[in-house]
Backbone bond lengths (Angstrom), bond angles and torsions (degrees), N, CA, C in turn:
res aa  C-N    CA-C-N  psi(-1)  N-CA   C-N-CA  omega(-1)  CA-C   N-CA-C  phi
1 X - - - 1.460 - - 1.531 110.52 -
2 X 1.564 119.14 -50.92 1.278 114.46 -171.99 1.974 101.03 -63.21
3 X 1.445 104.77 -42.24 1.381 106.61 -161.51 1.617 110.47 -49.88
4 X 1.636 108.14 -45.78 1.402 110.70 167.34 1.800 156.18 -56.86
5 X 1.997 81.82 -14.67 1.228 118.24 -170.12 1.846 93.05 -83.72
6 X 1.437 104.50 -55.27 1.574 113.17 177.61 1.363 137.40 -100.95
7 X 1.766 95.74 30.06 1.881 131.19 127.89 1.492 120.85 -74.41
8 X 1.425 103.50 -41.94 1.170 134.02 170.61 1.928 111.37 -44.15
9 X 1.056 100.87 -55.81 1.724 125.13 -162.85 1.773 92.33 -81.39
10 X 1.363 106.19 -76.67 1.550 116.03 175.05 1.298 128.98 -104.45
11 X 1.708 89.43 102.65 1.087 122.88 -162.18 1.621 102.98 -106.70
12 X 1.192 121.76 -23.72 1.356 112.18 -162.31 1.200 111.34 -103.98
13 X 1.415 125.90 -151.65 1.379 118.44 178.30 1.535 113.82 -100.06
14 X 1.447 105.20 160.46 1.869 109.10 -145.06 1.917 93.23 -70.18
15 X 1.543 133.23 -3.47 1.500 112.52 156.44 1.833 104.04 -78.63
16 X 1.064 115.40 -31.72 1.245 106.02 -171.84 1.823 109.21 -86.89
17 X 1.134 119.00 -11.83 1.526 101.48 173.66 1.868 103.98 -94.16
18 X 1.307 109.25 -31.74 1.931 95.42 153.17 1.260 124.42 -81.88
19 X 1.500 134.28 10.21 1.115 126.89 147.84 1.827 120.92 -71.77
20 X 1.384 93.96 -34.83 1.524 90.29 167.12 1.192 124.39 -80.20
21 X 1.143 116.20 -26.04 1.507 124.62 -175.20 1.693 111.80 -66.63
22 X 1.295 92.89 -40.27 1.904 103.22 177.98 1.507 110.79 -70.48
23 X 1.287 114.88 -40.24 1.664 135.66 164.88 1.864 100.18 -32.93
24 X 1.209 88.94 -71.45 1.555 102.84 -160.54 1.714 116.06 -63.07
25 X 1.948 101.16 -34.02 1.434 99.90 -172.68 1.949 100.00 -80.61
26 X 1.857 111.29 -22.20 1.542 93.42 -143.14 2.205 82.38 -86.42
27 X 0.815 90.85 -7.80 1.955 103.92 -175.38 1.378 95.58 -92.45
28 X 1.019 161.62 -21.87 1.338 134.32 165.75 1.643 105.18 -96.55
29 X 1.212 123.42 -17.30 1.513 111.46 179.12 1.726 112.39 -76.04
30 X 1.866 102.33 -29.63 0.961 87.95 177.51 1.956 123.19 -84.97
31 X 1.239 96.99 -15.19 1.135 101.51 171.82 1.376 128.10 -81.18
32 X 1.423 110.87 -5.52 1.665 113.93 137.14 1.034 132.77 -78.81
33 X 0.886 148.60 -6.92 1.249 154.46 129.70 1.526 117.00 -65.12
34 X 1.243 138.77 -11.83 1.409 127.66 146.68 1.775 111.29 -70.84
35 X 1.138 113.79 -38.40 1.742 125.95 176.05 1.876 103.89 -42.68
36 X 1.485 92.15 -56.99 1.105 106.97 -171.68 1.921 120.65 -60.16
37 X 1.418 92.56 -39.24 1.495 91.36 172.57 1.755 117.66 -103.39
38 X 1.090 103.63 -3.87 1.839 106.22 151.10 1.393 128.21 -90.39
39 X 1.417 116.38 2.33 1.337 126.71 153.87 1.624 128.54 -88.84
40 X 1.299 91.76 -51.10 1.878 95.27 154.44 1.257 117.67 -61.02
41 X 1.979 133.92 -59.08 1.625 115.26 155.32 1.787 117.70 2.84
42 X 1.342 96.32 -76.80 1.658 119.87 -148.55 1.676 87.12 -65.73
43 X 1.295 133.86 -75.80 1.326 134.54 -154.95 1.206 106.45 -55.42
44 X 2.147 123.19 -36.71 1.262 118.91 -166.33 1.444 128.83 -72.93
45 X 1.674 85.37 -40.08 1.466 124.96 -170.60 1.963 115.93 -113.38
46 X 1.144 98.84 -17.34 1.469 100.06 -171.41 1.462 118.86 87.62
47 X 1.363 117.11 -26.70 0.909 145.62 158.88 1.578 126.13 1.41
48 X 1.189 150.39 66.32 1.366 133.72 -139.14 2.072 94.56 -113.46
49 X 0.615 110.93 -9.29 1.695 113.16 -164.37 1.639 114.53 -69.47
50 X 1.353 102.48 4.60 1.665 94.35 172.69 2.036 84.72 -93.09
51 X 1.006 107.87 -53.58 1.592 128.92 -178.17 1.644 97.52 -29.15
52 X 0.853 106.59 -49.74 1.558 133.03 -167.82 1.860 98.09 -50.88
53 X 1.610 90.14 -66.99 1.993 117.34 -171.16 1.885 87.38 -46.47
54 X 1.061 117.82 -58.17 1.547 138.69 -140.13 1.438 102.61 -44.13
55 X 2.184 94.85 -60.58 1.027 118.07 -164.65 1.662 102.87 -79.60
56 X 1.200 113.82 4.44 1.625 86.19 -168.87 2.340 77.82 -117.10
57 X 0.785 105.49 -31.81 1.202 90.59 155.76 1.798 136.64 -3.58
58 X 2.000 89.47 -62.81 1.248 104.20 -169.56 1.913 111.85 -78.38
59 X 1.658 110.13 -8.65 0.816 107.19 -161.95 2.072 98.17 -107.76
60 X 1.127 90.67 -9.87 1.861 106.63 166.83 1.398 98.85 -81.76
61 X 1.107 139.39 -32.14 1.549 138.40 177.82 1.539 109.94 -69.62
62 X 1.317 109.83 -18.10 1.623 110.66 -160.00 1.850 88.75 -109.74
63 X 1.128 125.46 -27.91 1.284 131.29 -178.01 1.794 123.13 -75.75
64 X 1.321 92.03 -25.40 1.298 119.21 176.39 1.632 120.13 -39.03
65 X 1.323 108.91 -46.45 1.542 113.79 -179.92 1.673 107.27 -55.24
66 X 1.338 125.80 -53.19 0.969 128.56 152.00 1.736 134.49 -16.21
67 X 1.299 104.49 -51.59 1.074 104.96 -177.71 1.526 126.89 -86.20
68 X 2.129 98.08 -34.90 1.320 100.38 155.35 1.875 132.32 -59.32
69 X 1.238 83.80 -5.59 1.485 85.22 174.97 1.151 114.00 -98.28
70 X 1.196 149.81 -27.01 1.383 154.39 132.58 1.536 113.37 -25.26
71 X 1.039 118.26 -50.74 1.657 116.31 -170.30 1.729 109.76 -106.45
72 X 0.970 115.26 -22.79 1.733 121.01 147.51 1.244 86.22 102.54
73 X 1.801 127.72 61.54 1.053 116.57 145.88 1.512 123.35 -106.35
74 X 1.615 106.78 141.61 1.539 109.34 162.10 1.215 115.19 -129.81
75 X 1.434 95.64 164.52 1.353 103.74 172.04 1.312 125.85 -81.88
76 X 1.734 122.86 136.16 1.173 111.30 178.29 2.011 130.98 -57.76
77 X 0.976 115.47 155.57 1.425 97.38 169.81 1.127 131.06 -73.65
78 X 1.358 134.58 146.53 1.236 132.94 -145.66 1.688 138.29 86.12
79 X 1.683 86.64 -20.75 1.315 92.64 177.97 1.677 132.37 -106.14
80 X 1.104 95.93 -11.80 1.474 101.89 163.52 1.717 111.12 -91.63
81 X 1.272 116.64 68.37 1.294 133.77 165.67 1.679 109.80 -34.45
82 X 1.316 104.50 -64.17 1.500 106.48 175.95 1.495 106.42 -118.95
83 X 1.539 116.87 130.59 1.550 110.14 -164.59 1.860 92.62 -106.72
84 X 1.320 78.75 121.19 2.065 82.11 -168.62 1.861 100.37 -66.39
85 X 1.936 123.83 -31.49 1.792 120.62 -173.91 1.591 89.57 -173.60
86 X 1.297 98.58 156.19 1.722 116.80 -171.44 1.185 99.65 -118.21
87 X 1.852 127.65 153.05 1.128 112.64 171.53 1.545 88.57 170.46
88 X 1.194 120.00 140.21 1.595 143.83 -158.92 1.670 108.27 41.70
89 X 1.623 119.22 21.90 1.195 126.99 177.06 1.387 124.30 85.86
90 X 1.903 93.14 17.70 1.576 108.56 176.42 1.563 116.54 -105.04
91 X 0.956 123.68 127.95 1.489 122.83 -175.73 1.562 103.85 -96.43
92 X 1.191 109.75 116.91 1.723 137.97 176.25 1.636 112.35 -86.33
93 X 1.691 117.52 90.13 1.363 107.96 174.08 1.152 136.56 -66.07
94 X 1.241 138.78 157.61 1.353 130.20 -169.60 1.728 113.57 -60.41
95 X 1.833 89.27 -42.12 1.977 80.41 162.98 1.270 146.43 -21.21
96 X 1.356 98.00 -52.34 1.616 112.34 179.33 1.175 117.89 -60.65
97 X 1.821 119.85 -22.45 1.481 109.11 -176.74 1.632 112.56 -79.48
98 X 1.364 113.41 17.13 1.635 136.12 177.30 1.487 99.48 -99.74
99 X 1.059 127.12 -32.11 1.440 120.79 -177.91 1.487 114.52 -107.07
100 X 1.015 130.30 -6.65 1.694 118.83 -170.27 1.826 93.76 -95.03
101 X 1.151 121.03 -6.45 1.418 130.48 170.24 1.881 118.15 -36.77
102 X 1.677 83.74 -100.30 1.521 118.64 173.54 1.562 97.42 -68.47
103 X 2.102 126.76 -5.85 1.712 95.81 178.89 1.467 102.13 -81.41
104 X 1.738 110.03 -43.84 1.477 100.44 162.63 1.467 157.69 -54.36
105 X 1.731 102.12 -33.06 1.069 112.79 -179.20 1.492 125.57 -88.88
106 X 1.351 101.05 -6.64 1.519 121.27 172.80 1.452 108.58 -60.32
107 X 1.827 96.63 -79.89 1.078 118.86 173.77 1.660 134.08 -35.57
108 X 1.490 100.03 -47.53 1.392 127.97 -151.44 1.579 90.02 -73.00
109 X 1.443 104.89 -70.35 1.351 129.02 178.08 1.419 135.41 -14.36
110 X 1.858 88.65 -58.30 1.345 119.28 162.33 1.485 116.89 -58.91
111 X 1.508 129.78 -50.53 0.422 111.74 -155.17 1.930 114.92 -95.99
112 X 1.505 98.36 8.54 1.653 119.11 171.65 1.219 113.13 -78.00
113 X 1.683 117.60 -39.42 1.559 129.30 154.15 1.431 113.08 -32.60
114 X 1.154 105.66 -63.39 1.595 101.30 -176.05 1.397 123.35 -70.36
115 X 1.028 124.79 -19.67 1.581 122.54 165.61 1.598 123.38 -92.25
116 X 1.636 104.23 -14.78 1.512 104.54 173.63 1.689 104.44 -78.39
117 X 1.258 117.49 -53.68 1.143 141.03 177.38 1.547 111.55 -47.16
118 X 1.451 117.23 -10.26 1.281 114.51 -157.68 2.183 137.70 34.12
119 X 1.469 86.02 48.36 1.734 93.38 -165.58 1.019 112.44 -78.34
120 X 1.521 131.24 169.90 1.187 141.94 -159.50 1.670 99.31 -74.54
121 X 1.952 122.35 140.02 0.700 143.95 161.15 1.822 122.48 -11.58
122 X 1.435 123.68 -33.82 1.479 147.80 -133.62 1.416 79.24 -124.38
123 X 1.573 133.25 -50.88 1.336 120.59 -175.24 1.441 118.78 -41.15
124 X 1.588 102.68 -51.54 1.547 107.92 -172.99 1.621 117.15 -63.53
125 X 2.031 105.41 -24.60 1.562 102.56 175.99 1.091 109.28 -58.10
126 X 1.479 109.57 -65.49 1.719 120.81 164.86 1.826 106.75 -0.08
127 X 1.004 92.42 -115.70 1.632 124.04 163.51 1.787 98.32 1.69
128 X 1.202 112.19 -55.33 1.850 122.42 -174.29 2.102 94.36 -73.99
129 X 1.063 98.24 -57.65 1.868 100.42 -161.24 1.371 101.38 -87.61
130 X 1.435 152.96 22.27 1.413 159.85 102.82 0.994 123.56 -56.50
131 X 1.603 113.43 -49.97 1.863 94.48 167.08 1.182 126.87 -68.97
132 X 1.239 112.99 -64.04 2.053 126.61 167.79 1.618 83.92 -33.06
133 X 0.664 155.62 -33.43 1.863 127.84 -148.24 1.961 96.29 -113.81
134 X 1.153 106.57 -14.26 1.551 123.01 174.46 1.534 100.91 -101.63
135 X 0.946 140.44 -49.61 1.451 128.35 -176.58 1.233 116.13 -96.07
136 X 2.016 125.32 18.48 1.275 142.73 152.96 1.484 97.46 -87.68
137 X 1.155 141.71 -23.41 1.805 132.62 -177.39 1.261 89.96 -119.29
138 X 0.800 148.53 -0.44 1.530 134.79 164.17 1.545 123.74 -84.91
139 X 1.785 105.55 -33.47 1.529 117.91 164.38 1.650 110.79 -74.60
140 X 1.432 103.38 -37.73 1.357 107.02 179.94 1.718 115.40 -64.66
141 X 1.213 113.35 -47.42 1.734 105.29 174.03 2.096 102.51 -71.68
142 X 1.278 110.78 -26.52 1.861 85.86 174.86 1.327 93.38 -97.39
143 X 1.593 157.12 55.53 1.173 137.19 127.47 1.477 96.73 -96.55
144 X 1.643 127.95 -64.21 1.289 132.33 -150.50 1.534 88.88 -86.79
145 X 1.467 133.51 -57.15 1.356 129.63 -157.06 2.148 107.52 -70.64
146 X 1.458 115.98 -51.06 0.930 103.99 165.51 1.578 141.89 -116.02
147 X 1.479 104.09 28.80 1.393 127.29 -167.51 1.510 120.06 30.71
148 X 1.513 113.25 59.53 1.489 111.55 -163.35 1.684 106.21 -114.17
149 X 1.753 100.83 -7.06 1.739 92.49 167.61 1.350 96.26 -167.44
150 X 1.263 112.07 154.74 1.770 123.03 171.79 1.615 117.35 -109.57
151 X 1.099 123.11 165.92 1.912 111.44 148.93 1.647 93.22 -107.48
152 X 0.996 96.21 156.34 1.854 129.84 -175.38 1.375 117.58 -141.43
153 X 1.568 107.55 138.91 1.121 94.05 -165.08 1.481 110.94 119.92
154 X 1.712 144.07 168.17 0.995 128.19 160.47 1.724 105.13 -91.90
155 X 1.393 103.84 155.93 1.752 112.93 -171.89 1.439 91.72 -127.78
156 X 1.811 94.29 164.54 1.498 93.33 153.83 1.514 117.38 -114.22
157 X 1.621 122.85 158.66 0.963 115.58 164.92 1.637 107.01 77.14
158 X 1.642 107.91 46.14 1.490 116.61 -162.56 1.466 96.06 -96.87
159 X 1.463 132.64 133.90 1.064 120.88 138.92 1.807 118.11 -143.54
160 X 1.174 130.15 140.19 1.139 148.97 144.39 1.903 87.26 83.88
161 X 2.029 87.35 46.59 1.541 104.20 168.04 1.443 120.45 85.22
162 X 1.745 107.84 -12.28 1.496 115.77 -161.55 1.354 93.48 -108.06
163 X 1.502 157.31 110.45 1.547 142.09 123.31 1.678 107.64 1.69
164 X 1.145 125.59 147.56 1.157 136.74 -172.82 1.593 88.63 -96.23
165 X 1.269 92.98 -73.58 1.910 102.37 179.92 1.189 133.24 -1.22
166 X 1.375 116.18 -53.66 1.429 116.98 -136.12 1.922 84.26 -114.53
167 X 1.002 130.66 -46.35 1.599 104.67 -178.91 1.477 118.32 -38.91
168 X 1.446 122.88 -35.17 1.747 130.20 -164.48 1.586 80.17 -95.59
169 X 1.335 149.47 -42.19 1.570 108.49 162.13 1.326 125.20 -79.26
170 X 1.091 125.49 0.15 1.553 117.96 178.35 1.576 101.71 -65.75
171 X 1.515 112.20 -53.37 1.409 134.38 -139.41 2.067 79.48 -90.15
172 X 0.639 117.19 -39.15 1.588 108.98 178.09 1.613 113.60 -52.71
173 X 1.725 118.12 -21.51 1.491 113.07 -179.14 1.176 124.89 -74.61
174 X 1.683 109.41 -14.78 1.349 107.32 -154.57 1.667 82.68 -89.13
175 X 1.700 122.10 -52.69 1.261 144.93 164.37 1.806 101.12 9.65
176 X 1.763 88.97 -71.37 1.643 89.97 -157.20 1.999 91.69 -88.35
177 X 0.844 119.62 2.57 1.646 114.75 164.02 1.348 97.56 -74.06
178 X 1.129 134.36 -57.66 1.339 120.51 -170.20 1.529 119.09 -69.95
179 X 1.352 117.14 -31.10 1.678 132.33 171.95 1.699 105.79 -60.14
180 X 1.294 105.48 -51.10 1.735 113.31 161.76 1.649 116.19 -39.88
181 X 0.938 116.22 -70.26 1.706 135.37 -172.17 2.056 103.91 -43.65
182 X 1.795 83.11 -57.26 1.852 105.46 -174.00 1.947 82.30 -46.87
183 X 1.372 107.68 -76.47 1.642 124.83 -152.29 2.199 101.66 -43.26
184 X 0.812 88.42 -26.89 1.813 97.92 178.59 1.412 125.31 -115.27
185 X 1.400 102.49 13.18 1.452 120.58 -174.95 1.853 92.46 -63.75
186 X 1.267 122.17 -53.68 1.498 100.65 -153.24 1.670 112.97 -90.82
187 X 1.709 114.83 -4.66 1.070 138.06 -164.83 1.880 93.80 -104.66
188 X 0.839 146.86 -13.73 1.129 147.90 -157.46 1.594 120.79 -133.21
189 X 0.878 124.68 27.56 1.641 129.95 -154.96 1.921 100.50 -70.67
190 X 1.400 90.97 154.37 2.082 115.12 154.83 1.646 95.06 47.74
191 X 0.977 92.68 -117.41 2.059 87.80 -169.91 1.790 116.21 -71.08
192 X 1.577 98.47 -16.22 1.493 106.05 -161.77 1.391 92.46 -69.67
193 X 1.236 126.70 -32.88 1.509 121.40 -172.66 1.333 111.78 -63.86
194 X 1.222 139.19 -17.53 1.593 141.33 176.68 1.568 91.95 -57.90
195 X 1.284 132.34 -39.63 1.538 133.31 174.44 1.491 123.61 -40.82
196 X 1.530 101.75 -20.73 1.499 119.87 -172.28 1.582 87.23 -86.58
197 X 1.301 149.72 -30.55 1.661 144.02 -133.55 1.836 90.30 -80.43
198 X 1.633 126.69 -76.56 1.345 106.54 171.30 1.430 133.95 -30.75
199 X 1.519 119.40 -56.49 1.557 101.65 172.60 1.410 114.34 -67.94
200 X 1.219 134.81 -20.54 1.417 123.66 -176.58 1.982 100.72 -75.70
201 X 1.270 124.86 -59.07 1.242 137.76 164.72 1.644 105.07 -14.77
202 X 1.528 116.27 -61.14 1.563 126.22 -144.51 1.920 73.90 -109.51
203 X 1.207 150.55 -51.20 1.589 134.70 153.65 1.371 116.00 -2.20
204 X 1.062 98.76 -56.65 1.952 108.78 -163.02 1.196 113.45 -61.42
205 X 1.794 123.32 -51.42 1.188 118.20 168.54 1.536 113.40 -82.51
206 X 1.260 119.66 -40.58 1.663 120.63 168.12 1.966 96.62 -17.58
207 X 1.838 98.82 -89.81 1.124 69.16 -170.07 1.240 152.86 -109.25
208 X 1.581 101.83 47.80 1.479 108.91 167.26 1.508 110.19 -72.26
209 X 1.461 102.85 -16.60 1.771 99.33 -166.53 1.765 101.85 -104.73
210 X 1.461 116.04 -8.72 1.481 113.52 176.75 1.630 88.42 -91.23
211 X 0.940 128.18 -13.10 1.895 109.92 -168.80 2.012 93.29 -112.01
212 X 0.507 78.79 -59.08 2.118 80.15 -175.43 1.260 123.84 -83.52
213 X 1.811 112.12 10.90 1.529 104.52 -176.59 1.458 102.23 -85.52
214 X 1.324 139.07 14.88 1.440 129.06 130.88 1.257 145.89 -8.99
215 X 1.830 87.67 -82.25 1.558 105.42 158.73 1.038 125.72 -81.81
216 X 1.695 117.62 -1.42 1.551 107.32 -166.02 1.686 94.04 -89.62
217 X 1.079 120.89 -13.94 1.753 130.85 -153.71 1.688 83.08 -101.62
218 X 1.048 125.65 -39.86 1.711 124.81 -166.27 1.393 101.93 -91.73
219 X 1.046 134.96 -22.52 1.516 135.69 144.19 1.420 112.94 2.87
220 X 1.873 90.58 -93.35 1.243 145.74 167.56 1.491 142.11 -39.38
221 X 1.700 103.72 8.34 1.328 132.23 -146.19 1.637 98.89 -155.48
222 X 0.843 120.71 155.95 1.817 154.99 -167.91 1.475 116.15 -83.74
223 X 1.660 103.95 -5.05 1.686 109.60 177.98 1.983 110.14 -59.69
224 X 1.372 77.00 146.02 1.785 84.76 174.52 1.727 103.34 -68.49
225 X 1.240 121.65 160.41 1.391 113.54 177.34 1.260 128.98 -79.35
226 X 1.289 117.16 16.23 1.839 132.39 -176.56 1.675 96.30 -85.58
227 X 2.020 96.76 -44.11 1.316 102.34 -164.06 1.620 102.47 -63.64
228 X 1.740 99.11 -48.50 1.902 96.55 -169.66 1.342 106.62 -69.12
229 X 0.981 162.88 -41.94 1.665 144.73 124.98 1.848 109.58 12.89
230 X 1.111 91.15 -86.07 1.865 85.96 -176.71 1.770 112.20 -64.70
231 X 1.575 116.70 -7.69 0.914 105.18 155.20 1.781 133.81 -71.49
232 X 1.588 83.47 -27.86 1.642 97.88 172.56 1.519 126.09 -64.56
233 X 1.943 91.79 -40.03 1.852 84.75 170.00 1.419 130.02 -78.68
234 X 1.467 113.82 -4.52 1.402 131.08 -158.93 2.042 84.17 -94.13
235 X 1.260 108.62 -39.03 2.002 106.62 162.35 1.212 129.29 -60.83
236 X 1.433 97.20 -40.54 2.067 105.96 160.91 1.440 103.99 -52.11
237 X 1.352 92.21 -74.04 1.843 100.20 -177.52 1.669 119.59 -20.55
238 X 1.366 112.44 -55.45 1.687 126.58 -169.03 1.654 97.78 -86.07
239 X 0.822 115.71 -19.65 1.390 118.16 163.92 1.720 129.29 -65.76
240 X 1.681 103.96 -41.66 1.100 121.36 173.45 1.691 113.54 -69.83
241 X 1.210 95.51 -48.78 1.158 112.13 -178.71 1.379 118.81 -58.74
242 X 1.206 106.13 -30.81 2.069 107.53 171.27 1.061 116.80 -100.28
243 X 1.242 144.92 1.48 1.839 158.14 150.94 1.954 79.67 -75.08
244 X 0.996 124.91 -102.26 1.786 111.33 174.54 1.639 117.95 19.86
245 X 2.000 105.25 -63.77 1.286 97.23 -160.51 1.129 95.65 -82.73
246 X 1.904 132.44 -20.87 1.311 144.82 -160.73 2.004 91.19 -70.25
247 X 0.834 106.89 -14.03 2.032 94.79 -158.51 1.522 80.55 -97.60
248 X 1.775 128.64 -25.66 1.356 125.33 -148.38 2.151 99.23 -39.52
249 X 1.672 86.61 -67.22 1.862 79.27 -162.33 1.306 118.88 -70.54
250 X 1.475 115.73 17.65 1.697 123.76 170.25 1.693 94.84 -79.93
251 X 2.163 101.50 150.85 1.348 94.59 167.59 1.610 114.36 -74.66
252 X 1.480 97.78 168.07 2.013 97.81 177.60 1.392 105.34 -110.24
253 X 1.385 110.22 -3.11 1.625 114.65 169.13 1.494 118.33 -116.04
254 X 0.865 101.69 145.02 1.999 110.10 163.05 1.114 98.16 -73.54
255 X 1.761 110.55 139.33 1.246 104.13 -176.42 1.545 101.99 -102.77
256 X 1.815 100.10 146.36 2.028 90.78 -162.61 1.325 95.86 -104.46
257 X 1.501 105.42 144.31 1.600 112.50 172.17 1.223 124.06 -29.39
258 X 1.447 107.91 143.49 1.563 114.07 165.95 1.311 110.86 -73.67
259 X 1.150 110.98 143.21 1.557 128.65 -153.78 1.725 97.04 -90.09
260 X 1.754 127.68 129.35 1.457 96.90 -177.24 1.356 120.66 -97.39
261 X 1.860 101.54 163.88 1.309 85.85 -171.00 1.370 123.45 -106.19
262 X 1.614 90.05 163.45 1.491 116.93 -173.51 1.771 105.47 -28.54
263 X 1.228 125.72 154.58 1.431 155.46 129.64 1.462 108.38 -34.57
264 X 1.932 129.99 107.10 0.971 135.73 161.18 1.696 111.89 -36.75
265 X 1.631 96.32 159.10 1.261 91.26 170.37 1.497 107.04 -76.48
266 X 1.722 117.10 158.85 1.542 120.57 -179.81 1.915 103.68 97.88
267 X 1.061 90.49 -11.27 1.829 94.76 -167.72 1.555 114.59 86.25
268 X 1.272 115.04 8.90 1.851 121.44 -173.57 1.765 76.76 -79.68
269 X 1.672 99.91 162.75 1.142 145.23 162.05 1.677 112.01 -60.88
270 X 0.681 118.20 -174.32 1.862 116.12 152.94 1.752 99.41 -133.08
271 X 1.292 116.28 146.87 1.166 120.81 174.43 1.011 120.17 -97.15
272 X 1.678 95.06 129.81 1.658 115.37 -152.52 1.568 105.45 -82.73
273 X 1.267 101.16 7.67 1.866 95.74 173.28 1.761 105.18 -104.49
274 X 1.449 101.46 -16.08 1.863 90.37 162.56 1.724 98.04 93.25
275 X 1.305 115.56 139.11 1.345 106.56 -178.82 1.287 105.88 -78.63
276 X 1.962 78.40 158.48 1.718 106.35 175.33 1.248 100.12 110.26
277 X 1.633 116.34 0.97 1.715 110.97 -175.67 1.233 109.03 -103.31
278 X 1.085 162.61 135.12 0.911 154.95 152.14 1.816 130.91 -134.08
């Protein structure tokens, strides 16, 4: 029984059944350790907004078919061993519900820090050009390293099989999930924040398709591939451009110490309560 069950499981070929296997162990460890520090949040602080990322997480995992269908990813065969739901004729493995975890709550998290926190403008670039540049070698070792998905289809901005494009919009959804959460943080408290889970849910693909429907529309179209290329940078471009308005109510300066002040004349102090106090 067990032996058939884990024919059953590994099914694909031995990079692709340790591609899932690494999927599944390095996504739930880290997503204990997000558990772990959105439970301390809540008790220390009251804090519920990693809780918040977690749960809507599960509902970006379920939205997902959608999006691979927009950007023309599939999975290779073999690799959806166990297909967790089907839908626009994409099969969604159970793996993935190991990764949409720590992709949101990483991301998301971070990037709620920086707007609760009020941090410098550069945090949020940060935050954009660390992930895209981490979830460009991270797609790249599970396409080439464990053959567990391709894009198909013509892309723009293809190289060595990967679209350039689409990691810096993927990694932009979690971005404005977390900018969402920050923006309703004080209006939304303890259970009321579960209210945030539909727009964050219908967010995820929103805006993969308000930031990349560029290329997703030039795909889909008769352009020579020079053109879908400059269609691809013209998706960077609108991409940049809305992380831009996202930094708007961050400061763009450090704010520099107050300078102290001078010694009254006589050698008196000045009184730091300001006249008329006494």
């Amino acid at each position: 029984m067990l032996s058939s069950q884990a024919v059953h499981v590994f099914i694909g070929t031995p990079r692709q059944n340790v591609g899932n296997a690494a999927l599944a162990i390095l996504g739930s460890a880290a997503t204990a350790l997000l558990v772990v520090r959105a439970e301390r949040d809540r008790q220390s602080k009251g804090n519920t907004a990693l809780w918040t990322l977690l749960a809507a997480s599960v509902i970006t995992c379920l939205a997902d078919a959608g999006a691979r269908m927009l950007i023309g990813l599939q999975a290779d065969p073999g690799a959806n061993s166990l297909v967790m739901y089907r839908a626009f004729g994409i099969e969604m493995a159970v793996w993935m519900a190991f990764a949409f975890p720590p992709y949101v709550g990483i991301i998301g998290y971070s990037t709620y820090l920086v707007f609760r926190e009020k941090r410098h403008r550069r945090s949020l670039w940060l935050i954009l050009v660390v992930s895209a540049l981490a979830d460009t070698g991270g797609e790249y070792v599970m396409m080439h390293g464990g053959h567990l998905y391709s894009y198909v289809g013509r892309q723009p901005l293809k190289v060595v099989g990967l679209p350039l494009v689409w990691p810096w919009v993927i990694v932009a959804a979690p971005m404005l999930m977390g900018a969402l959460v920050a923006l309703f943080d004080t209006s939304l408290r303890g259970a009321r924040r579960l209210l945030l889970l539909p727009l964050l849910g219908s967010g995820y693909l929103a805006c993969l398709a308000a930031v990349g429907w560029p290329g997703m529309v030039a795909r889909a179209t008769a352009l020579g591939q020079t053109a879908l290329d400059v269609t691809g940078l013209v998706t960077l471009g609108g991409l940049l451009a809305t992380v831009y308005v996202m930094s708007l109510p961050l400061p763009a300066h450090t704010a520099a110490p107050h300078p102290a002040q001078k010694p009254a004349a006589g050698g008196a102090s000045p009184d730091p309560a300001g006249p008329g106090r006494g």
